[in-house]
MARBA-3410 file (N, C-alpha, C, O; in Angstrom, 1 decimal):
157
8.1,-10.1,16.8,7.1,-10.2,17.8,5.8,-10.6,17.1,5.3,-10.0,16.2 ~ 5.2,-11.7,17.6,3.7,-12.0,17.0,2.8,-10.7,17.5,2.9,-9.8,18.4 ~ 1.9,-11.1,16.2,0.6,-10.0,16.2,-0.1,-10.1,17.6,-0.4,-9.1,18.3 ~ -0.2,-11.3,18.0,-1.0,-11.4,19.3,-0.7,-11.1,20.4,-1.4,-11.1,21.4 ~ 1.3,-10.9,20.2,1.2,-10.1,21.6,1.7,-8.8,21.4,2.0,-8.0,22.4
1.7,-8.4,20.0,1.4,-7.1,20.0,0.3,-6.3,21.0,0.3,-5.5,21.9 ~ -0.7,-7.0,20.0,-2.1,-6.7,20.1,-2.2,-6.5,21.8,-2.5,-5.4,22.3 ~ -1.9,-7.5,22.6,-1.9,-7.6,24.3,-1.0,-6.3,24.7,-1.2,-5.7,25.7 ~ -0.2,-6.1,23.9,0.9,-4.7,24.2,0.5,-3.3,24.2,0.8,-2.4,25.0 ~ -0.2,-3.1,22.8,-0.4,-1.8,22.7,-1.6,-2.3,22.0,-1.2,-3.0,21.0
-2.9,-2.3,22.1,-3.8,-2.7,22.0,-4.7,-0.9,21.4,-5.6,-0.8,20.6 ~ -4.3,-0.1,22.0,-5.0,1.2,22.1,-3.8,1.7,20.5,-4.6,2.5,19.9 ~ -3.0,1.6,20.0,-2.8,1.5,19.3,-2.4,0.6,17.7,-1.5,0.6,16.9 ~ -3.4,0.0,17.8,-3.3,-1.0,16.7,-4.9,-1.3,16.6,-5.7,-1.3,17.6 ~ -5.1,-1.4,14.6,-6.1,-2.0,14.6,-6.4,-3.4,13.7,-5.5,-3.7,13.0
-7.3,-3.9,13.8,-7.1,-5.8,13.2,-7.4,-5.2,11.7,-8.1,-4.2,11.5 ~ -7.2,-5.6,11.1,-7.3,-5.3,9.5,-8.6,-6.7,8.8,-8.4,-7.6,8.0 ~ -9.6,-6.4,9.4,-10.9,-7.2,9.5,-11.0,-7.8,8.2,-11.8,-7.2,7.4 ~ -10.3,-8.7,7.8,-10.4,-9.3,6.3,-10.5,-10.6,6.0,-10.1,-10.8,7.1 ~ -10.6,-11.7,5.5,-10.3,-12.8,5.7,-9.1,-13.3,4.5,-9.2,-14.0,3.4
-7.9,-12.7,5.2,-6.7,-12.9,4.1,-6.0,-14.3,4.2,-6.0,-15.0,5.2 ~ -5.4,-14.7,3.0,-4.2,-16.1,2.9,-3.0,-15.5,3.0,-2.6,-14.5,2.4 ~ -2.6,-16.1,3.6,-0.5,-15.7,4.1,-0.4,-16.6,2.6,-1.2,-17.2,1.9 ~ 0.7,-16.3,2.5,1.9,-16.8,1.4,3.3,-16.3,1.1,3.5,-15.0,1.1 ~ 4.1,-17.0,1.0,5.8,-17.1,1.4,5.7,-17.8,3.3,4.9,-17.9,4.2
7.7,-18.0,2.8,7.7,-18.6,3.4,8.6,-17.8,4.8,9.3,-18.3,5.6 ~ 8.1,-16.4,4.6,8.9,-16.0,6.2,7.2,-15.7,7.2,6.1,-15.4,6.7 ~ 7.6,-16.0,8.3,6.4,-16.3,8.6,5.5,-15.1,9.2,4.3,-15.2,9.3 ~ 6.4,-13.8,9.7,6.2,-12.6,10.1,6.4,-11.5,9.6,7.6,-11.4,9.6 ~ 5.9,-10.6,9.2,6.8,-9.5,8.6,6.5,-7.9,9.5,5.6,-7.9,10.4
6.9,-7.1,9.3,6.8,-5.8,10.1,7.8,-4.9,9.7,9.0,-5.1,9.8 ~ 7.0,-3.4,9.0,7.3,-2.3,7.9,6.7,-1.1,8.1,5.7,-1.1,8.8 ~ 7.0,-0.3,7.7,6.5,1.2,7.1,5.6,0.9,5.7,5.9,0.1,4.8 ~ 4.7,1.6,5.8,3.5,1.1,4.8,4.0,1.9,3.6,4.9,2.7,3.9 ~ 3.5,1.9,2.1,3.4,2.5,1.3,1.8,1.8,0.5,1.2,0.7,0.5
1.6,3.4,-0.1,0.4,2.3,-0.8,0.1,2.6,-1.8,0.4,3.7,-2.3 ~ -0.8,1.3,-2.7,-1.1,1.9,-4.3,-2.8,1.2,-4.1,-3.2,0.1,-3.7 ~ -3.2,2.2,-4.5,-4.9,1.9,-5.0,-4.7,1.7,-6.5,-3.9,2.3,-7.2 ~ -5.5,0.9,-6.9,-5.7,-0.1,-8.0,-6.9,-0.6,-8.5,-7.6,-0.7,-7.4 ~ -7.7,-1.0,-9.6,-8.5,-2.1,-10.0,-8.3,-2.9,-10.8,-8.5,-2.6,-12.0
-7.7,-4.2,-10.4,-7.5,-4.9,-11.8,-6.9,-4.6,-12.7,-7.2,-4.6,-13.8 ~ -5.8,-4.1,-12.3,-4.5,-3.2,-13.3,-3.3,-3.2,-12.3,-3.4,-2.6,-11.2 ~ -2.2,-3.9,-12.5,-1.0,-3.8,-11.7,0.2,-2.9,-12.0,1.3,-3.2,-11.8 ~ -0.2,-2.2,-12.4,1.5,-1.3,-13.3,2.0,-0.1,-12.1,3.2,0.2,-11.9 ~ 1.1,0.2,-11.5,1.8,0.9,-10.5,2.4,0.3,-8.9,3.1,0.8,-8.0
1.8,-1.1,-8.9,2.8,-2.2,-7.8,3.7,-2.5,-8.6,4.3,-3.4,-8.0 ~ 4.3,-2.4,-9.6,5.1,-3.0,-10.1,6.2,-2.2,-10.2,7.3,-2.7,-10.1 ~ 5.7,-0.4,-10.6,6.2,0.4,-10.4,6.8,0.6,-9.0,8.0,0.9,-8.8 ~ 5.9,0.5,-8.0,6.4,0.3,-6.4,7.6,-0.7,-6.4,8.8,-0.5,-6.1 ~ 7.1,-1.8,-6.9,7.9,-2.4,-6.1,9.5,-2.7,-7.4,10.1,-3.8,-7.4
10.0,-1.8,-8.1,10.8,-1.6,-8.8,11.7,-0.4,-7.9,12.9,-0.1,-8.1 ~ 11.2,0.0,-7.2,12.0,0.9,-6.4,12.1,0.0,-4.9,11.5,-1.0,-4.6 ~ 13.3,0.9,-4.2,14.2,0.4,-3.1,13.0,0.4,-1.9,12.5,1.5,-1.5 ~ 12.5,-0.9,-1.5,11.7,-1.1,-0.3,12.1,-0.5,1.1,11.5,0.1,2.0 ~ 13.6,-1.0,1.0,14.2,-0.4,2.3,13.2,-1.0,3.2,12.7,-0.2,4.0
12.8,-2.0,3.2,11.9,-2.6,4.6,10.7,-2.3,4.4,9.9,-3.1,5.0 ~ 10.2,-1.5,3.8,9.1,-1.4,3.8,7.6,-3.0,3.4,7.7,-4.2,3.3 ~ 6.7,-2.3,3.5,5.6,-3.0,3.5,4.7,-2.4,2.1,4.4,-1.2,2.0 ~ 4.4,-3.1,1.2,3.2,-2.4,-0.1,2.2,-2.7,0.4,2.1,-3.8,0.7 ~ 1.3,-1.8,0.6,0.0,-2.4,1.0,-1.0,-1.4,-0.2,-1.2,-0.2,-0.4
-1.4,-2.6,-0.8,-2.1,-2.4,-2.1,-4.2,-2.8,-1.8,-4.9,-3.7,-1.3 ~ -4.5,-1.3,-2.6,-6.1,-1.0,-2.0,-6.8,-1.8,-4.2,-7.1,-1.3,-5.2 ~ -6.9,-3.3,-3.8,-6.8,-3.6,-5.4,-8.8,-3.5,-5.3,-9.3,-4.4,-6.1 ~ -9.7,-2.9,-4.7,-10.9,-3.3,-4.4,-11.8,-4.2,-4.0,-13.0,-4.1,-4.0 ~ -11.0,-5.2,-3.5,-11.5,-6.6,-3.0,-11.9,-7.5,-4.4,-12.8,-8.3,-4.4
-11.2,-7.1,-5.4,-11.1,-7.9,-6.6,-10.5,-8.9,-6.7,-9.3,-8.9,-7.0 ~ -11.4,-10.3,-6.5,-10.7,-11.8,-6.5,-10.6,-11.8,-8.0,-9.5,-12.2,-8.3 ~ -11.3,-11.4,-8.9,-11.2,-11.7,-10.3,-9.9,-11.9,-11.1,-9.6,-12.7,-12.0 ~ -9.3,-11.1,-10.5,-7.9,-10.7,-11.6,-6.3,-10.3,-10.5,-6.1,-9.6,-9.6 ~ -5.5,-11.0,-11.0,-4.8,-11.6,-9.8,-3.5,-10.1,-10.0,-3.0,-9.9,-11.1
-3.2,-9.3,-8.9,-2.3,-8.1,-8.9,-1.1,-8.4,-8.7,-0.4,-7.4,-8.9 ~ -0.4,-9.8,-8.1,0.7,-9.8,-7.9,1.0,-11.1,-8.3,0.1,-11.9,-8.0 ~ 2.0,-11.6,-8.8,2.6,-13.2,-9.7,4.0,-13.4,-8.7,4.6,-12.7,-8.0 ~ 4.2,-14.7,-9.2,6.0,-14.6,-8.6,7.0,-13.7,-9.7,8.2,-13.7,-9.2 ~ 6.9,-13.0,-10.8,8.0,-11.8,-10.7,7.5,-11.1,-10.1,8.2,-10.9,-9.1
6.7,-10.6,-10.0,6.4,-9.2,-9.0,6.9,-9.9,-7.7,7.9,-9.4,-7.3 ~ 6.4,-10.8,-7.1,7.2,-10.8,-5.5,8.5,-11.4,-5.7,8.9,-11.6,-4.6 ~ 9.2,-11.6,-6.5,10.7,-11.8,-6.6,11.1,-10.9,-6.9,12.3,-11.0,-6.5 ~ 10.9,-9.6,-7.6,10.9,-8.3,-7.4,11.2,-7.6,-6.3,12.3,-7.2,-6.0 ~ 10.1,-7.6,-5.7,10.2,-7.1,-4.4,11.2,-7.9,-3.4,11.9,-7.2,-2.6
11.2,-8.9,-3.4,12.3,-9.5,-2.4,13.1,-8.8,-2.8,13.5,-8.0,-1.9 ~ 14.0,-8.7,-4.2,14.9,-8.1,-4.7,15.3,-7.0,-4.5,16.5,-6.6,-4.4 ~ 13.9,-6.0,-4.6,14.1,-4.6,-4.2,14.0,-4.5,-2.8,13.4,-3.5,-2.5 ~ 14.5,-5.3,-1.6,14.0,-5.2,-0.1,12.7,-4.9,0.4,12.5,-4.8,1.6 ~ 11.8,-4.9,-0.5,10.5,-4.5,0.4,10.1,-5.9,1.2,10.1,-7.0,0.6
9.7,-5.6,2.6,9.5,-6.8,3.5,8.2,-7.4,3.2,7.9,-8.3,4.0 ~ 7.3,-7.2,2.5,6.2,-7.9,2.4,5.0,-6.9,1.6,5.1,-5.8,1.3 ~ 3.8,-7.8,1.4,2.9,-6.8,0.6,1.8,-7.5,0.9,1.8,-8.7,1.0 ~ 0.5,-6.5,1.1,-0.8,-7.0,1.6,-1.6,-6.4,0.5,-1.4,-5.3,0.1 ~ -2.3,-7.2,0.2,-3.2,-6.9,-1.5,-4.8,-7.0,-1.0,-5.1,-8.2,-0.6
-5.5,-6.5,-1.0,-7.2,-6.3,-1.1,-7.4,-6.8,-2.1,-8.1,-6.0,-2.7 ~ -7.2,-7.7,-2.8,-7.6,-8.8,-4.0,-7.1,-9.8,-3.9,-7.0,-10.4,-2.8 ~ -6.5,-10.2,-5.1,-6.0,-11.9,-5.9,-4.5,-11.7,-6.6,-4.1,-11.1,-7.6 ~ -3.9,-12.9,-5.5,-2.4,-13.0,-6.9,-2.2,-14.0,-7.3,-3.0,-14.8,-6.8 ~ -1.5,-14.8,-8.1,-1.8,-15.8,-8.2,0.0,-16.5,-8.8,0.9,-15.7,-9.1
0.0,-17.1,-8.9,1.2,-18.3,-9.1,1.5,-18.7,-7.6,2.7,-18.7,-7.3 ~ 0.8,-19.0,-6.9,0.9,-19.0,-4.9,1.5,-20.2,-4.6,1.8,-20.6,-3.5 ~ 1.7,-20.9,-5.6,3.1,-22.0,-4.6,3.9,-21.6,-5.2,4.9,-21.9,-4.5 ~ 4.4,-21.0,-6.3,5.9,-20.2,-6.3,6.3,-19.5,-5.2,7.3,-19.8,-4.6 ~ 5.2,-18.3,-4.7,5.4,-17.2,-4.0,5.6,-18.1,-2.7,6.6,-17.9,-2.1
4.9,-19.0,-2.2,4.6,-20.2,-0.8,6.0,-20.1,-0.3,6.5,-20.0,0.8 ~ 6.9,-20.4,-2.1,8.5,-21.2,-1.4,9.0,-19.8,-1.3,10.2,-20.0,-0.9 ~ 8.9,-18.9,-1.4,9.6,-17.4,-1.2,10.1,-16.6,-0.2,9.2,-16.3,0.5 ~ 11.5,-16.1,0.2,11.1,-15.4,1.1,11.2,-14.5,1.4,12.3,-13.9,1.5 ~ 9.8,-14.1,1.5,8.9,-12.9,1.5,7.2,-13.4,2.7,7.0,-14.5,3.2
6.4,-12.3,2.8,5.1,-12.3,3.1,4.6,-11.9,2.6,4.9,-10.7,2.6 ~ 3.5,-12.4,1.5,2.5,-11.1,1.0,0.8,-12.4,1.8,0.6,-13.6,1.9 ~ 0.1,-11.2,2.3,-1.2,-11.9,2.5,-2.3,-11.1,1.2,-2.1,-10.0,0.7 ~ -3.0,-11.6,1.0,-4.2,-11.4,-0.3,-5.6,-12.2,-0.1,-5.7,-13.4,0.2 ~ -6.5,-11.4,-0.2,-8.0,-12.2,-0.6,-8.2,-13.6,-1.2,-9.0,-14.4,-0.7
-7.5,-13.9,-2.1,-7.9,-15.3,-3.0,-6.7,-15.3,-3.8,-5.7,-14.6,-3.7 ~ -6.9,-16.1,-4.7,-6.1,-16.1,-6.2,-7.1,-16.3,-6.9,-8.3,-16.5,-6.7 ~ -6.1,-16.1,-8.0,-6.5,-15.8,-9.7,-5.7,-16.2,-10.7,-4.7,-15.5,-10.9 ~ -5.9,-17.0,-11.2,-4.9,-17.4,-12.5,-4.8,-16.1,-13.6,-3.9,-16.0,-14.4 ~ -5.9,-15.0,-13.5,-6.1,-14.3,-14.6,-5.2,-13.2,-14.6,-5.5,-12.4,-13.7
-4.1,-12.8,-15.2,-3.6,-11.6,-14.8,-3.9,-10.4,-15.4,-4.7,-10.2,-16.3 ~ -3.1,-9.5,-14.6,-4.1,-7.9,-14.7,-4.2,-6.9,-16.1,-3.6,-7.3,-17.0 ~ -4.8,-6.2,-16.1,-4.2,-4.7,-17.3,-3.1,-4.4,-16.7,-2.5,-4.5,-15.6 ~ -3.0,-3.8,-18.0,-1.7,-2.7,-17.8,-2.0,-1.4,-18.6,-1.4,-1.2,-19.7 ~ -2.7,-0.8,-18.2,-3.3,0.5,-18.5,-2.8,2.1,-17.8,-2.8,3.2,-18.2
-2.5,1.3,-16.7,-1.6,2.7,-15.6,-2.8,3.2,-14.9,-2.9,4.4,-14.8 ~ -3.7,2.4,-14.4,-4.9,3.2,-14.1,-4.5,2.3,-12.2,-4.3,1.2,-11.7 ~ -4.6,3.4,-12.1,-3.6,3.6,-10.2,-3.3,4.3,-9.7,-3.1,5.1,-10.6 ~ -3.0,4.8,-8.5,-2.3,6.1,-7.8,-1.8,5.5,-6.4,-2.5,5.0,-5.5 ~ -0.5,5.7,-6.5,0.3,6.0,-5.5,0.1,6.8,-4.2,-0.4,7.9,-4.2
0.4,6.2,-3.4,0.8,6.9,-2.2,-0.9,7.4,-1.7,-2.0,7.2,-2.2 ~ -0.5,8.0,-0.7,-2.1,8.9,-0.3,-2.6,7.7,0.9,-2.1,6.6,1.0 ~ -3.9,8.1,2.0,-4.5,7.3,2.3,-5.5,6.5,1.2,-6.0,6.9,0.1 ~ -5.8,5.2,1.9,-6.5,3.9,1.5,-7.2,3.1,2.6,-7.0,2.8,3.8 ~ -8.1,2.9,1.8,-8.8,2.0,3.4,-9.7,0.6,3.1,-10.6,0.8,2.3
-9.5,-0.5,3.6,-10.2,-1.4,3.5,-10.2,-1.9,4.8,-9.5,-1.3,5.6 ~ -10.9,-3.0,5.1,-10.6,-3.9,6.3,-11.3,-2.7,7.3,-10.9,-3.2,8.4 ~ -11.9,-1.8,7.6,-11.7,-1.0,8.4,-10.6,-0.6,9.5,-10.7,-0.6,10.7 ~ -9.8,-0.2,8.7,-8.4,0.5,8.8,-8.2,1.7,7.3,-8.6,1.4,6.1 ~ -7.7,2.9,7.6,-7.2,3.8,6.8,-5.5,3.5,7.0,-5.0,3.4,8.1
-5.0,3.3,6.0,-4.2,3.0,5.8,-2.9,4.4,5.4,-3.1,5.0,4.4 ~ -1.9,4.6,6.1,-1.6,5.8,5.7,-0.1,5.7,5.5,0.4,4.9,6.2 ~ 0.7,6.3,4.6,2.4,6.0,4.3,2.8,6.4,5.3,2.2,7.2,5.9 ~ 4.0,5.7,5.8,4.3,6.3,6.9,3.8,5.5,7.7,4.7,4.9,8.4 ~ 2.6,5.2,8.0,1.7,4.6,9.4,2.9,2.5,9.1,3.6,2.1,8.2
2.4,1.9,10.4,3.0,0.5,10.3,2.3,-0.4,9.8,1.1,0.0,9.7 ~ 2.6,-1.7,9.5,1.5,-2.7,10.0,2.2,-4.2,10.1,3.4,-4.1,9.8 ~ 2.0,-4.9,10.4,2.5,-6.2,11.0,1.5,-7.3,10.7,0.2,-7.2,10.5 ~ 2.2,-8.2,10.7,1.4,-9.8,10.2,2.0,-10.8,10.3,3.2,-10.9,9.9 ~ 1.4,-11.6,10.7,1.5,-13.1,10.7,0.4,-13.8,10.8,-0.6,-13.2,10.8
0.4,-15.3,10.8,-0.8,-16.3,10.5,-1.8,-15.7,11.4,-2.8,-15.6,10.6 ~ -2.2,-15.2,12.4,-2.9,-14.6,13.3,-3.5,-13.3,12.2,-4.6,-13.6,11.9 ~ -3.3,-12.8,11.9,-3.7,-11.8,11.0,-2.7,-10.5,10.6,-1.5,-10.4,10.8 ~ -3.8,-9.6,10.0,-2.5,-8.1,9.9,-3.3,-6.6,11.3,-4.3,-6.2,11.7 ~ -2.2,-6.5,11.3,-2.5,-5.2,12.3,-1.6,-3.9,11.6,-0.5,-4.0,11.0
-2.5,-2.7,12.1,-2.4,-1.7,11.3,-2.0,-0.4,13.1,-2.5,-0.4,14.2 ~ -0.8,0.6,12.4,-0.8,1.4,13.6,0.0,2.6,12.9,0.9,2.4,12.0 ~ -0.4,3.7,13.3,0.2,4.9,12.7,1.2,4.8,13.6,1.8,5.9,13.4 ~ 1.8,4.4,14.4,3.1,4.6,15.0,3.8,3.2,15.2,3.4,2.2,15.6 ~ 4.9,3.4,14.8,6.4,2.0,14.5,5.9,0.9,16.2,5.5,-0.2,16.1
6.0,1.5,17.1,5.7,0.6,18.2,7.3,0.5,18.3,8.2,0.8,17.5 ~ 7.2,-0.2,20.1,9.1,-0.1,20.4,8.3,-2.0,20.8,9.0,-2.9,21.1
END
């Protein structure tokens, strides 16, 4: 189902994830159970995520709105395709984006970055996160397509 007639559906449940994100891969919708990793410029704990079974899920990564330094490449999202997770939304920069373009997967992200990350382990798992004004919670959903991402503590029928 598009975001937009989500949004027309349960409107009192969903919120717009106010960001000005780029889609990339090539499935054009995705919709998941969130998990999350807060980050700066250091990717070892998405990578950690996404090394475990997605089971459909969604990564939704809090990287600081850091275009500088890019958190996700095409192995990490070939990764994740691999491990089932349905897609991943990044508050920064990934970068190798016409690999990931032909992929299928969704991940939407702030910008790219040729530059890639540390690896220091400086991250944490799980817990609420919040950008876009949305709090982001495990468990809670969120959905996206070219129209944008929407955020809802409840799956929606």
């Amino acid at each position: 189902m598009k975001t937009a007639d989500l949004i027309d559906s349960h409107a009192s449940k969903l919120t717009l994830v106010h960001l000005p994100f780029r889609q990339f891969g090539s499935k054009p919708f995705f919709r998941g159970m969130v998990q999350t990793v807060k980050c700066f410029e250091d990717n070892t704990e998405v990578r950690a995520q996404l090394e475990q079974p997605g089971d459909g899920r969604i990564l939704v990564v809090d990287g600081g709105g850091s275009t500088r330094i890019a958190l996700l490449g095409d192995i990490l999202a070939d990764l994740a395709i691999n491990s089932g997770w349905a897609g991943i939304v990044v508050n920064g920069a990934i970068r190798d984006s016409a690999e990931i373009d032909m992929m299928p997967t969704t991940v939407f992200a702030l910008a790219t970055s040729p530059v890639k990350s540390a690896k220091e382990g400086w991250g944490k798992t799980g817990g609420a996160i919040s950008f876009g004004g949305v709090v982001f919670r495990p468990g809670g959903w969120v959905f996206g397509d070219a129209d944008g991402v929407l955020y809802s503590d409840d799956e929606l029928a």
